[in-house]
N, C-alpha and C positions, 0 to 999 in steps of 0.2 A: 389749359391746365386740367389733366385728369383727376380722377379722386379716386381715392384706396390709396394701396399698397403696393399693389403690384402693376408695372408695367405695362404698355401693351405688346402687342406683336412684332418682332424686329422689321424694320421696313427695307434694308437694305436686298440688296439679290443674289439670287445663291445662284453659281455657277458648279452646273452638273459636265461632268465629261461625257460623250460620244460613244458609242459601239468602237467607232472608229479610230477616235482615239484612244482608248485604251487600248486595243490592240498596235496603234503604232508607237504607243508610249509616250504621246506626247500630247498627253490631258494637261489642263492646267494646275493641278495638283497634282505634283510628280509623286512618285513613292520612296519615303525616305528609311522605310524601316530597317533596311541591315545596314543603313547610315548610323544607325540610331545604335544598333547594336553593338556594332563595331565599335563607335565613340562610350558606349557602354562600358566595355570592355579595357579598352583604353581610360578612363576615369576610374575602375576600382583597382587596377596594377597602380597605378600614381597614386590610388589612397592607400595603397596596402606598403607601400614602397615608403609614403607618410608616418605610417603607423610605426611603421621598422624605425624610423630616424624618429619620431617623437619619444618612444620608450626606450631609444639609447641616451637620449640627452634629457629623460625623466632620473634615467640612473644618475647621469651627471648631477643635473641641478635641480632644485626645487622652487618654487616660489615661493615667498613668505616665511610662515613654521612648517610648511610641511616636509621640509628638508629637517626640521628640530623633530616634530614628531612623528614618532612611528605609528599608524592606527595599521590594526587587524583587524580588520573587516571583513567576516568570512563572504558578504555578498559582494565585497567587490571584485574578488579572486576567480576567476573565471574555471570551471574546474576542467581540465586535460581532457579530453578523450582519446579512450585506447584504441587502438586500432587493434585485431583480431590475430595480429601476429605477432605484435606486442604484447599479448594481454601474459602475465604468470600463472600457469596453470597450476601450479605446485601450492601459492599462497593461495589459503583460506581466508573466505569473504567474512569479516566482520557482521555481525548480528548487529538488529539494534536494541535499546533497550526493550522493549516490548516482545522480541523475538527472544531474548534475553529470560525476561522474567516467567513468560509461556515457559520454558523448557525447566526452568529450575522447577514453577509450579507442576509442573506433569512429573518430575523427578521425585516433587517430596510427595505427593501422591501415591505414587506408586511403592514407594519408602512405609507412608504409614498404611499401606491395604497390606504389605507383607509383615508388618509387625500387628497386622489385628488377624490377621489368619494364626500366625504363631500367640495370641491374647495376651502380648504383651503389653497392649494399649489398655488405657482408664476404661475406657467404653467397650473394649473387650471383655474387660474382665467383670464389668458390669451384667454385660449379656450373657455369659458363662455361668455369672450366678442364677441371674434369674432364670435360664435353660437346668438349670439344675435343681431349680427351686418347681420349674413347673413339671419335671421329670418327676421327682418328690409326691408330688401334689397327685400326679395320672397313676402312680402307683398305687399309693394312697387307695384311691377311686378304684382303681383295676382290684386291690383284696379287697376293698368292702364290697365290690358286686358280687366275688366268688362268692364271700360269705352269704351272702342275701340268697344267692342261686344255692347253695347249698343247704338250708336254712328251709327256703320253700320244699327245694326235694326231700327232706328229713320228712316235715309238713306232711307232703302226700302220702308217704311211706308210710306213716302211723296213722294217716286217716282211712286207707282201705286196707289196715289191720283190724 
């Protein structure tokens, strides 16, 4: 009786094929893979051939309520796909909401940067004032330097009289 967990080494014997025999084909482990394929191939046409006759007699009958009720379930609905010759090139691909709201917002964007160029916006008309208020102001400033600069040259004028 060992101890642990784990087993030991399999003791039985493993039989290896031949140079020889593999080249005459007759190792003791034959090759079974296009057996294997083949019977492949043959099992998914019988499942798929299944699937046809189960979803006709799903239409028929139902078991239980589920012939009473109807569930939509959009993940049980497998969704089509189109094939490339199929596809309508004329119908336009639905947005989704986020594709959606991107576009409206770049829309009204662009809506209010042409109503504040024209200052018909609150905050246009805000800065229109105060652009006009500091227009005002540098005026202002611009005649009181003449004054000052003429003021001085009077200044000089009478003092080297």
């Amino acid at each position: 009786m060992g101890r642990g967990k784990f087993k030991g080494k399999p003791t039985g014997r493993r039989n290896f094929s031949t140079p020889e025999e593999m080249v005459a084909g007759t190792s003791a482990r034959p090759r079974t893979f296009k057996k294997e394929v083949e019977a492949d191939d043959e099992e998914r046409e019988e499942l798929e051939e299944e699937s046809e006759n189960d979803s006709e007699e799903d239409n028929e009958k139902r078991k239980g309520t589920q012939g009473i009720i109807e569930i939509e379930n959009p993940n049980l609905a497998k969704p089509k796909t189109l094939k490339a010759r199929e596809a309508d090139l004329n119908k336009t691909a639905e947005l989704s909401r986020r594709e959606r709201e991107e576009i409206e917002k770049q829309k009204a964007h662009e809506r209010y940067m042409r109503l504040q160029e024209q200052g018909k916006t609150e905050q246009a008309k805000k800065d229109l004032e105060r652009l006009a208020l500091i227009r005002q102001q540098r005026a202002e400033a611009a005649k009181k330097r003449e004054e000052e600069k003429a003021a001085k040259e009077q200044k000089k004028t009478e003092a080297r009289k």
